[in-house]
C-alpha positions as protocol buffer text, in pm:
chain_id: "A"
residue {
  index: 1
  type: UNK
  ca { x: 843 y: 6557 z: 1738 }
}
residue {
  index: 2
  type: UNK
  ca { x: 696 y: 6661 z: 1404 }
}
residue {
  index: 3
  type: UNK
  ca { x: 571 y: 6409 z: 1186 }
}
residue {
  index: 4
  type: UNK
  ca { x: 468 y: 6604 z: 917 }
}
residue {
  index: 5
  type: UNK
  ca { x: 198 y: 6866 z: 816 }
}
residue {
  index: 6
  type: UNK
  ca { x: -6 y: 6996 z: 505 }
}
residue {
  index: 7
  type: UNK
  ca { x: -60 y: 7385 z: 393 }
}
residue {
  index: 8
  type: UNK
  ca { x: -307 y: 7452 z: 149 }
}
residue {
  index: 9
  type: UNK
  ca { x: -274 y: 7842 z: 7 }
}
residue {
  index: 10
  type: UNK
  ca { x: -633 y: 7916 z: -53 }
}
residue {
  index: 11
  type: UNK
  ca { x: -561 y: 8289 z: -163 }
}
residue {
  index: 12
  type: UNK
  ca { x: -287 y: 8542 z: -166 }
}
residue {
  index: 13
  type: UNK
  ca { x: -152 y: 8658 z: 154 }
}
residue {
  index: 14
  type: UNK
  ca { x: -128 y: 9062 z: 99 }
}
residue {
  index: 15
  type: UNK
  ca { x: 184 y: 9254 z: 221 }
}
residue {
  index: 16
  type: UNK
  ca { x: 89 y: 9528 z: 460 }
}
residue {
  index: 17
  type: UNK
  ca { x: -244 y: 9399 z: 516 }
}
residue {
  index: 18
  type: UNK
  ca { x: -331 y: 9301 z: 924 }
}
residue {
  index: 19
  type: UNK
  ca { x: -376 y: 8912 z: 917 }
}
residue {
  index: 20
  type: UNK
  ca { x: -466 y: 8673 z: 1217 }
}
residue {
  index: 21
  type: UNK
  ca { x: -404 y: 8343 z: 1306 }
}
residue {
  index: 22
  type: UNK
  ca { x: -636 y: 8144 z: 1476 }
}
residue {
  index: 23
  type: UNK
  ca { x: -495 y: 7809 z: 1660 }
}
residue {
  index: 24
  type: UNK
  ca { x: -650 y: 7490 z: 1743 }
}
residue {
  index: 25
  type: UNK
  ca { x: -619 y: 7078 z: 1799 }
}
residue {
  index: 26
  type: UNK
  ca { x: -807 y: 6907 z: 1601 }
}
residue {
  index: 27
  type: UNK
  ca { x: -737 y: 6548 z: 1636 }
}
residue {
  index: 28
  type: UNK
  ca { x: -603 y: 6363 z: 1900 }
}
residue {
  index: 29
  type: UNK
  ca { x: -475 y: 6009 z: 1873 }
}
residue {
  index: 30
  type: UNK
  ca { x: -353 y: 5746 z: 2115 }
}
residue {
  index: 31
  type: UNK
  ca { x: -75 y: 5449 z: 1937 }
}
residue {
  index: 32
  type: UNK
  ca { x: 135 y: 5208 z: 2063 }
}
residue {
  index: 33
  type: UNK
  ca { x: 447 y: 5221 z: 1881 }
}
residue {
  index: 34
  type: UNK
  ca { x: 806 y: 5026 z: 1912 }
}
residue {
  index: 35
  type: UNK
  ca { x: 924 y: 5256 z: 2134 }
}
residue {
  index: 36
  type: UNK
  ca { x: 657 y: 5244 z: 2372 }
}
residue {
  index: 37
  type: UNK
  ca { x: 324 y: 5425 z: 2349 }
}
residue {
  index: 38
  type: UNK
  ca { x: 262 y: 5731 z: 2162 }
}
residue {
  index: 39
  type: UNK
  ca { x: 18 y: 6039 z: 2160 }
}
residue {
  index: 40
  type: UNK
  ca { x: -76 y: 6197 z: 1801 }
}
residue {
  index: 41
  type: UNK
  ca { x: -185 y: 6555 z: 1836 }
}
residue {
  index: 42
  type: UNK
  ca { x: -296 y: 6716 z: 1449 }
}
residue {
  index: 43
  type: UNK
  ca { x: -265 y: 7104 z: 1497 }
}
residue {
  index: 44
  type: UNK
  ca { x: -464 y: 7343 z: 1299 }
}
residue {
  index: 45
  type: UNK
  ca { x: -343 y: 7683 z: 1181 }
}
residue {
  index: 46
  type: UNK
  ca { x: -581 y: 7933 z: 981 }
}
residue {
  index: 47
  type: UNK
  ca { x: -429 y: 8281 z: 847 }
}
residue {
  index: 48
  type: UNK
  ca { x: -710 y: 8510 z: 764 }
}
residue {
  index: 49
  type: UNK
  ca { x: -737 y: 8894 z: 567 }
}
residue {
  index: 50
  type: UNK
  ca { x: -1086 y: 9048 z: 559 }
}
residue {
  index: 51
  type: UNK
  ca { x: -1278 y: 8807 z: 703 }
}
residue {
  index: 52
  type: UNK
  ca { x: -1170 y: 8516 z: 504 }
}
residue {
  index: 53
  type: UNK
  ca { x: -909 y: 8205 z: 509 }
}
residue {
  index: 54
  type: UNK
  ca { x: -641 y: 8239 z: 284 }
}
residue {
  index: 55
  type: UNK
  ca { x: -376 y: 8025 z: 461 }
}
residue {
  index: 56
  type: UNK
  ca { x: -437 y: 7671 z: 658 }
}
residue {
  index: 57
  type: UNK
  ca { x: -213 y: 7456 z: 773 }
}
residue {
  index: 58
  type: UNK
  ca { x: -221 y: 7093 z: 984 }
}
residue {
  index: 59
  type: UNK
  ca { x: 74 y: 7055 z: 1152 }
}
residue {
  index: 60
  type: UNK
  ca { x: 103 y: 6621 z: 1258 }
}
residue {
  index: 61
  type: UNK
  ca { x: 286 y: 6618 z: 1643 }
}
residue {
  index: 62
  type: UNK
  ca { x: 381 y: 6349 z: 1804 }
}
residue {
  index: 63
  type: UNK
  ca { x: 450 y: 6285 z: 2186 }
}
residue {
  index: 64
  type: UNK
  ca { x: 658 y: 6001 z: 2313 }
}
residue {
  index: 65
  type: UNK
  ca { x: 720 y: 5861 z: 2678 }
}
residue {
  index: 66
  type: UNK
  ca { x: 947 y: 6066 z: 2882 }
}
residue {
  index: 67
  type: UNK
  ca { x: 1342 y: 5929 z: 2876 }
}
residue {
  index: 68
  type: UNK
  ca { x: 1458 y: 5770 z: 3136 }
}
residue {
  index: 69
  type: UNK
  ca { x: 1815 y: 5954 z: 3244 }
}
residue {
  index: 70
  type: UNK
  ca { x: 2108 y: 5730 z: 3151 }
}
residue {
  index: 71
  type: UNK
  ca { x: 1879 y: 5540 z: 2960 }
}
residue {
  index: 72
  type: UNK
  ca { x: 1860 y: 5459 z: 2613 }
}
residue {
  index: 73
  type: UNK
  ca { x: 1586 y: 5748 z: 2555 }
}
residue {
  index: 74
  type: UNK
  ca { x: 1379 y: 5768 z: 2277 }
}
residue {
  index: 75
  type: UNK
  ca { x: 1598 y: 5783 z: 1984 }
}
residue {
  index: 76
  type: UNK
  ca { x: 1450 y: 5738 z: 1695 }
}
residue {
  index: 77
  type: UNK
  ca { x: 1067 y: 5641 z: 1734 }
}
residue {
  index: 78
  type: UNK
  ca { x: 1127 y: 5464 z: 1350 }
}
residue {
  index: 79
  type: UNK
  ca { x: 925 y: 5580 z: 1065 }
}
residue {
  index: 80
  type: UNK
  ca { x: 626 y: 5376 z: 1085 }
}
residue {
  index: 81
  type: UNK
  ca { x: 527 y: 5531 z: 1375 }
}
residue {
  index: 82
  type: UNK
  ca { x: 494 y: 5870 z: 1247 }
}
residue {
  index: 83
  type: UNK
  ca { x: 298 y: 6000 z: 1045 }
}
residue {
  index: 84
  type: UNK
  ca { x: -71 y: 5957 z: 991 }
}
residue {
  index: 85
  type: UNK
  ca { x: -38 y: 6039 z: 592 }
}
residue {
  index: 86
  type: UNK
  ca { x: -239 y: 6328 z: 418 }
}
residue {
  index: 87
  type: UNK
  ca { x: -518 y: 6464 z: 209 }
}
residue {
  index: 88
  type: UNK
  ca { x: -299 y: 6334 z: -89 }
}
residue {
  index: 89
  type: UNK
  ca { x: -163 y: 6013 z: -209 }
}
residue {
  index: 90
  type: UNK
  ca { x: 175 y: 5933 z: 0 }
}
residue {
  index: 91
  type: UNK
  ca { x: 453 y: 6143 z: -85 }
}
residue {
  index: 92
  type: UNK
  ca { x: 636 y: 5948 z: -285 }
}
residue {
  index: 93
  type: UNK
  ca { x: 1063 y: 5899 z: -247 }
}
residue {
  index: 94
  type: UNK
  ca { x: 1295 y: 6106 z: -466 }
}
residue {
  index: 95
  type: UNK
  ca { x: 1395 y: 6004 z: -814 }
}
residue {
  index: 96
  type: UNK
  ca { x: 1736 y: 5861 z: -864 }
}
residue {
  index: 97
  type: UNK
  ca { x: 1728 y: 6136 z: -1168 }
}
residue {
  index: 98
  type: UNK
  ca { x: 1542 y: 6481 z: -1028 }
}
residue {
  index: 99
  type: UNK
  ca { x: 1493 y: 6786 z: -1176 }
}
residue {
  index: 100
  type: UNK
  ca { x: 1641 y: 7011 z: -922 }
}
residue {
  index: 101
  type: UNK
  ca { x: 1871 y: 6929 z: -599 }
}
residue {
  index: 102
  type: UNK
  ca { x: 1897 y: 7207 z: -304 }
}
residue {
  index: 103
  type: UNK
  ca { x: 2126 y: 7131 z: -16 }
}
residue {
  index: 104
  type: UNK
  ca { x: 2242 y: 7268 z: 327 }
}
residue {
  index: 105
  type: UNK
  ca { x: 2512 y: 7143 z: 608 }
}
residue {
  index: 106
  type: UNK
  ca { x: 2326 y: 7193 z: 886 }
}
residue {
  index: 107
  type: UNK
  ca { x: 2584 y: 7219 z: 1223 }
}
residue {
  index: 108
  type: UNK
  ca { x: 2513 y: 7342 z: 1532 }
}
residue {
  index: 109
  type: UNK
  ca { x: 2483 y: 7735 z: 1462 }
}
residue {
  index: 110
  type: UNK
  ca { x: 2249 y: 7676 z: 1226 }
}
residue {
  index: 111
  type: UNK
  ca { x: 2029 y: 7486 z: 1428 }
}
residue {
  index: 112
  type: UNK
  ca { x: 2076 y: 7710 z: 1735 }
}
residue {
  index: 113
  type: UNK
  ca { x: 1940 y: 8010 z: 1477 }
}
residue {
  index: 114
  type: UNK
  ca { x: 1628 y: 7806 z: 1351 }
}
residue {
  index: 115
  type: UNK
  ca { x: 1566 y: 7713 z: 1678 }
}
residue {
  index: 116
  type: UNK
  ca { x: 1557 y: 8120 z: 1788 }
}
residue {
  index: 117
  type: UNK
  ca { x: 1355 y: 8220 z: 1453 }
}
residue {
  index: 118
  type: UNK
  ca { x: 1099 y: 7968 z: 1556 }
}
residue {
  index: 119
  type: UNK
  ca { x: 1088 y: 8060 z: 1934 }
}
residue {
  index: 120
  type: UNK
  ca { x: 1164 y: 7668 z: 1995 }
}
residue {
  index: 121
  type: UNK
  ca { x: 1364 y: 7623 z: 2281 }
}
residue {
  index: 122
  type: UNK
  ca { x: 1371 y: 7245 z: 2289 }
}
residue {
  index: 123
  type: UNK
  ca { x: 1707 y: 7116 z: 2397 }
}
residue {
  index: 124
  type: UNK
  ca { x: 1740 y: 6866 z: 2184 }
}
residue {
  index: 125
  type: UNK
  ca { x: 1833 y: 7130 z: 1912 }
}
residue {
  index: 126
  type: UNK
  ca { x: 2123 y: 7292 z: 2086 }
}
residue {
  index: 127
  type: UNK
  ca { x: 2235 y: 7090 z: 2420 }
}
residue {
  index: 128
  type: UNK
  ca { x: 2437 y: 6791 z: 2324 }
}
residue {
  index: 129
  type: UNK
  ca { x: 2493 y: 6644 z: 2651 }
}
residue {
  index: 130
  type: UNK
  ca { x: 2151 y: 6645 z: 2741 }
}
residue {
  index: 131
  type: UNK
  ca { x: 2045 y: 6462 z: 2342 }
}
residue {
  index: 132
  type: UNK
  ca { x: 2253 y: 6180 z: 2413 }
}
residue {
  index: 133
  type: UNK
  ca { x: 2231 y: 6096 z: 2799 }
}
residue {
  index: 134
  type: UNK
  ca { x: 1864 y: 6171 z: 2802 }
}
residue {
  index: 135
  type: UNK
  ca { x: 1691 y: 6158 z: 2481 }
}
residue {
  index: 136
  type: UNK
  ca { x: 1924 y: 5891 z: 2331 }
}
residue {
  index: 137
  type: UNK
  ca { x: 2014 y: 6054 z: 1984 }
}
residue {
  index: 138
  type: UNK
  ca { x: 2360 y: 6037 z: 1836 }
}
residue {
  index: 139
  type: UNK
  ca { x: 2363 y: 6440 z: 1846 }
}
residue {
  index: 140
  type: UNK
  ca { x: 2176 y: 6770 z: 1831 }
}
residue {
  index: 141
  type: UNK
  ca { x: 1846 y: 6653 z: 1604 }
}
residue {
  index: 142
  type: UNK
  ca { x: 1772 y: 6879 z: 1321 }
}
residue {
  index: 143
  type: UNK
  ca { x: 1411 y: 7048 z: 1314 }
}
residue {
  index: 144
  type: UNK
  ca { x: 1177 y: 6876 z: 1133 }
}
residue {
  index: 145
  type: UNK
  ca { x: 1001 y: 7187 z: 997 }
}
residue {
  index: 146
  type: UNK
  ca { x: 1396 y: 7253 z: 869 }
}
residue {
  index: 147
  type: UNK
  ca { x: 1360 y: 6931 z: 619 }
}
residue {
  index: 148
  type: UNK
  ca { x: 1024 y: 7078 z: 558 }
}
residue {
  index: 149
  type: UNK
  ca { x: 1178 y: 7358 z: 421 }
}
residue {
  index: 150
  type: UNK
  ca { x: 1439 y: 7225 z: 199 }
}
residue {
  index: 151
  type: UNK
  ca { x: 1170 y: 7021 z: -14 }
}
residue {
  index: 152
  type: UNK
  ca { x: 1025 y: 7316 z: -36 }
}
residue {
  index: 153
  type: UNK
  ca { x: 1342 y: 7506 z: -119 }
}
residue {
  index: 154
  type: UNK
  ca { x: 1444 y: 7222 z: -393 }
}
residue {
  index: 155
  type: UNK
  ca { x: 1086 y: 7253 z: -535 }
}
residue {
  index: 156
  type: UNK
  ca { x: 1081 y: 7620 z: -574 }
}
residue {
  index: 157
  type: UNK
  ca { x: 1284 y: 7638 z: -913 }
}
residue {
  index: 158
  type: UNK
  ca { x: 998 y: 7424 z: -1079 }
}
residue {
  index: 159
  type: UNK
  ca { x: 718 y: 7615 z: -977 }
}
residue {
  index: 160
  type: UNK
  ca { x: 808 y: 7904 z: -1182 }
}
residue {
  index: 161
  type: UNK
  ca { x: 538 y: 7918 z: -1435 }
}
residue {
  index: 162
  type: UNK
  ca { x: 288 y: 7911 z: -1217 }
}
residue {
  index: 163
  type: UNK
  ca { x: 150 y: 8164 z: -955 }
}
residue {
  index: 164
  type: UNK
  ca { x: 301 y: 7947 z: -628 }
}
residue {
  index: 165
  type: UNK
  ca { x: 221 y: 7626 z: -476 }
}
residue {
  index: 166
  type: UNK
  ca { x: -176 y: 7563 z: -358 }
}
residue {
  index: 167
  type: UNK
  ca { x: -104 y: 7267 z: -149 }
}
residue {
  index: 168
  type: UNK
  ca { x: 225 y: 7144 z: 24 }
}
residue {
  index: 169
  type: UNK
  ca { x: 200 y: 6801 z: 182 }
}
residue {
  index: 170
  type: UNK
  ca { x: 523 y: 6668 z: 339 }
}
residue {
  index: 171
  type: UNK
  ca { x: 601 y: 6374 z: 636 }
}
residue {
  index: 172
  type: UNK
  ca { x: 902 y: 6297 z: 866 }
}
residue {
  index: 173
  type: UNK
  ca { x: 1055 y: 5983 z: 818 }
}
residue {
  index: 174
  type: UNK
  ca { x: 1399 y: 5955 z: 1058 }
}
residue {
  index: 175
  type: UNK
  ca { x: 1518 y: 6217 z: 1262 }
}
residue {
  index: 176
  type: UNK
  ca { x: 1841 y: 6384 z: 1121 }
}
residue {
  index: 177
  type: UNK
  ca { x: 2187 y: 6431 z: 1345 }
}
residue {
  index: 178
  type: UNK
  ca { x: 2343 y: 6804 z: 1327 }
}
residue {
  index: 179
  type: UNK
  ca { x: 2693 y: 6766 z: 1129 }
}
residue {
  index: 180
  type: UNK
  ca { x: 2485 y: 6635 z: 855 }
}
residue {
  index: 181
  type: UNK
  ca { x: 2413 y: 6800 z: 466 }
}
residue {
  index: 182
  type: UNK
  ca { x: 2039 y: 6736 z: 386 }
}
residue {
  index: 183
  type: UNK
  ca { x: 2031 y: 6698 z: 2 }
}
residue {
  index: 184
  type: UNK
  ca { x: 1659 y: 6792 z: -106 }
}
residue {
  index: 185
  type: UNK
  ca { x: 1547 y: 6657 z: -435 }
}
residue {
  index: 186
  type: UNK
  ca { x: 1229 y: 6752 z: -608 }
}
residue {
  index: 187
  type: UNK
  ca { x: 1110 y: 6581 z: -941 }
}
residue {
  index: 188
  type: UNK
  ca { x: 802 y: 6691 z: -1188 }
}
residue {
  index: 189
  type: UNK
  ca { x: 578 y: 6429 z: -1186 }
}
residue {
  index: 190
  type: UNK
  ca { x: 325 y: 6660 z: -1360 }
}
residue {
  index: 191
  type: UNK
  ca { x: 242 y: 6979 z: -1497 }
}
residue {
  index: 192
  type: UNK
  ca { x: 133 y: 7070 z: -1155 }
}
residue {
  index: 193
  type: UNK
  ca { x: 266 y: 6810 z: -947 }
}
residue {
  index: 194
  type: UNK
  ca { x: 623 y: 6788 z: -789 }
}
residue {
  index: 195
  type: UNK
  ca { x: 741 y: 6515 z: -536 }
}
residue {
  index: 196
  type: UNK
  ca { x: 1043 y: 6546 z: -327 }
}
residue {
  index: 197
  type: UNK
  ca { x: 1272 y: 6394 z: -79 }
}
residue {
  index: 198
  type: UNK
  ca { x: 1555 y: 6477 z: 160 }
}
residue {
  index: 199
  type: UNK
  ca { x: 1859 y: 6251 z: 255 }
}
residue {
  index: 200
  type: UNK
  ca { x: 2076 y: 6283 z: 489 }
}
residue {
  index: 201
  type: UNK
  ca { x: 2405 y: 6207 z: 317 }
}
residue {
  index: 202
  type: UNK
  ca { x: 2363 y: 5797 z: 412 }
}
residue {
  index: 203
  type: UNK
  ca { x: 2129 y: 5749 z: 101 }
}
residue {
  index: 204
  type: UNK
  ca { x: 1838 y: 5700 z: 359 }
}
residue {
  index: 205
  type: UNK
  ca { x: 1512 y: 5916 z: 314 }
}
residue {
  index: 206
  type: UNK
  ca { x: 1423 y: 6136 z: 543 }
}
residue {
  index: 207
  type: UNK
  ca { x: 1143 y: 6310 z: 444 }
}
residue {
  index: 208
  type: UNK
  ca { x: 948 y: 6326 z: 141 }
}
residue {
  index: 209
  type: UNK
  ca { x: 699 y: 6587 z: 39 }
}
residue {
  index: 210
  type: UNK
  ca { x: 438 y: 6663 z: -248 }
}
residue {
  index: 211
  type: UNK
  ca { x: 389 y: 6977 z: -394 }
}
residue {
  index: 212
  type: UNK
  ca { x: 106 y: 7099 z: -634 }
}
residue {
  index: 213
  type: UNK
  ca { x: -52 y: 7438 z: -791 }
}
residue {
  index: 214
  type: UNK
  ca { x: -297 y: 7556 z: -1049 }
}
């Protein structure tokens, strides 16, 4: 499961220009959590042009015990255990008045094309059956990088007087169930600082995210 991640944009990424990405774990961490015990895995990405990094990213994974068939599964691992927090101060929760909403019904077409875009082939995202005899969800789970994207999405409008965002910091709070409408918010807390969230239509967080920029 993802728990959340940070991307800091260091410099422009050029069009046409050959980049590389360069892939490694950089912490590993070992927690006992309500659902039984848990493995924390912090994956590093670096994008580099000419010899230098202009794009890294630390993507926060989390591995839980295997289901047990029939079982109750995994379900939701509840947010306290994910998440290890970031660089910045904790993402706040959305504003009961933001500055800009985004939103997106996410059903099961939608999640079967994320799921092919990002070469995930987890069934969780597309085989029902298997979700709720094995993993013990409700239904098909929504990607978590897919919430990541609609705070991004909602913050997007209120980034446009400056040159894009230089640091994105966002964390999973409760997996989502497909059927669902995620409702992003973002609010300025700053002239260079946006927080958002994303709901799930049960006023219930489930995700927040920070955004800032020069």
């Amino acid at each position: 499961m993802f728990a959340g991640g940070r991307v800091q944009v260091r410099h422009p990424l050029l069009v046409g220009q050959p980049a590389q990405r360069r892939t490694s774990a950089s912490l590993v961490a070992e927690k006992q959590g309500r659902s039984g015990p848990l493995t924390f895995v912090t994956v590093t990405h670096e994008v580099s042009q000419a010899g230098r990094v202009v794009i890294s990213e630390e993507q926060d994974l989390v591995y839980l015990e295997a289901a047990r068939p029939g079982g109750q599964g995994a379900g939701d691992p509840g947010a306290r255990d994910l998440g290890r927090g970031g660089a910045l101060d904790e993402p706040a929760v959305g504003s009961d008045s933001p500055d800009a909403l985004w939103t997106l019904r996410v059903d099961p077409v939608v999640l079967f094309r994320f799921s092919a875009l990002t070469y995930n082939s987890h069934r969780i995202h597309y085989d029902a059956d298997y979700t709720r005899t094995v993993e013990g969800y409700a239904g098909l789970v929504v990607h978590g990088p897919l919430q990541a994207i609609a705070l991004a999405q909602a913050a997007h409008p209120l980034l446009k007087d400056s040159m894009g965002p230089t640091w994105f910091d966002y964390r999973i709070l409760a997996p989502v169930v497909a059927d669902a409408v995620l409702v992003a918010s973002a609010t300025r807390l700053s002239s260079h600082r946006v927080v958002g969230a994303v709901s799930d239509g049960r006023a219930r967080p489930t995700a927040t995210a920070t955004t800032q920029w020069r």
